[in-house]
N, C-alpha and C positions, 0 to 999 in steps of 0.2 A: 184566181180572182180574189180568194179571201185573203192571200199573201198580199195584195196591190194597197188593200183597202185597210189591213193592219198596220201597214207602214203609212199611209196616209191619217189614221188617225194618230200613228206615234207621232210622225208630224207637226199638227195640229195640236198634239199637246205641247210640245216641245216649244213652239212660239208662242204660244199660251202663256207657258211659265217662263219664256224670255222679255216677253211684256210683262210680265210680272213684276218681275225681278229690275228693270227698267222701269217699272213704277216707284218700286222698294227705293231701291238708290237714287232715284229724282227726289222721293221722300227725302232720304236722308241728307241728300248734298243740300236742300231749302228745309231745314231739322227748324218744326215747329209745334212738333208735339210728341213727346219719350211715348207716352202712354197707347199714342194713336198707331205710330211704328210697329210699338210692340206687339199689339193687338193683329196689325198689320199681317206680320211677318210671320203671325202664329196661324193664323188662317192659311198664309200661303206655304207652308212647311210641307206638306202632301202633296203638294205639286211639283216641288223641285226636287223629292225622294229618286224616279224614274232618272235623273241626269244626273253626274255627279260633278261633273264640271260646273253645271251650273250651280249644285248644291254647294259645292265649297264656294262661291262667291256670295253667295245667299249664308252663309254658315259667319263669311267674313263680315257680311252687312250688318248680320243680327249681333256679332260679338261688339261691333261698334257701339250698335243703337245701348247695348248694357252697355258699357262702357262710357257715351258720351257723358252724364255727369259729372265722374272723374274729370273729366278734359275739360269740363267747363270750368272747376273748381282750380284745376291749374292755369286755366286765362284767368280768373278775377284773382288769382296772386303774384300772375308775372303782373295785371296789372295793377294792381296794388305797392310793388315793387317799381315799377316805372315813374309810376306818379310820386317819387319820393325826390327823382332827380330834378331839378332846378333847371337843369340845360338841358332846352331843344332835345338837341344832336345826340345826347347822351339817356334822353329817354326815348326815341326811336331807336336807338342800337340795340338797349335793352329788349326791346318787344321783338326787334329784327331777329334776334339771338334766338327767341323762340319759335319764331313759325315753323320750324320744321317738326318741332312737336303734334303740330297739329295737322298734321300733311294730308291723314287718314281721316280728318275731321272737316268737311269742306265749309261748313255755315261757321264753323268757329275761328277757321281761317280768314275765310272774309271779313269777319269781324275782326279778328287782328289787325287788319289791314287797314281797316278803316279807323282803327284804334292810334293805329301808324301815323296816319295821316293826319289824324286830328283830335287835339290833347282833348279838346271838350267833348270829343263824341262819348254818349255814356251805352255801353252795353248792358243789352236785357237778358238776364240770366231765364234760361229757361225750365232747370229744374228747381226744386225748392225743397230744400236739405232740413 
């Protein structure tokens, strides 16, 4: 019986910290706060130890969440860069050129896109250097 009930509690952690983890990266794909993530993901570090599957995806989430300012800094240069061309066509190519930069960065990507689509739309940087 205590065999039944050890694997039922491994279980029960196990979706625990797979909700979790689906929380982290819902965070991160709608990235609206570095600071809150980070705090985030430092809480939830002890829970994803037990998995290791899970923890390398969790290890991969939190190396982004440090990392997104970098990546922000390289979208307000490509587009700073973009906004230099005159033509349309030729400042959509410019940005097009880039997304794949950002593939690992899903809010910065959107923005791109949107940036794509439309020369006036202004992006809000979210960290402050």
């Amino acid at each position: 019986m205590e065999y039944h009930s050890a694997k039922g509690a491994e279980l029960e952690n196990f979706i625990i910290a797979v909700d979790s983890l689906e929380g982290l990266m819902l965070g991160f794909t709608h990235f609206k706060d570095r600071e809150e993530l980070a705090n985030r993901s430092s809480d939830l570090y002890a829970t994803m130890l037990p998995f290791p599957g899970l923890r390398e995806e969790f290890n991969f989430i939190v190396y982004r969440v440090g990392n997104y300012c970098e990546y922000e800094q390289k979208l307000l240069k490509a587009i700073d860069v973009a906004q230099t061309q005159s033509n349309e066509d030729n400042r959509q190519k410019q940005l097009r050129r880039r997304t794949y930069e950002f593939s690992y960065y899903p809010s910065l990507k959107a923005e791109l896109e949107k940036l794509i689509e439309d020369r006036n739309y202004v992006f809000q940087p979210k960290c402050t250097n």
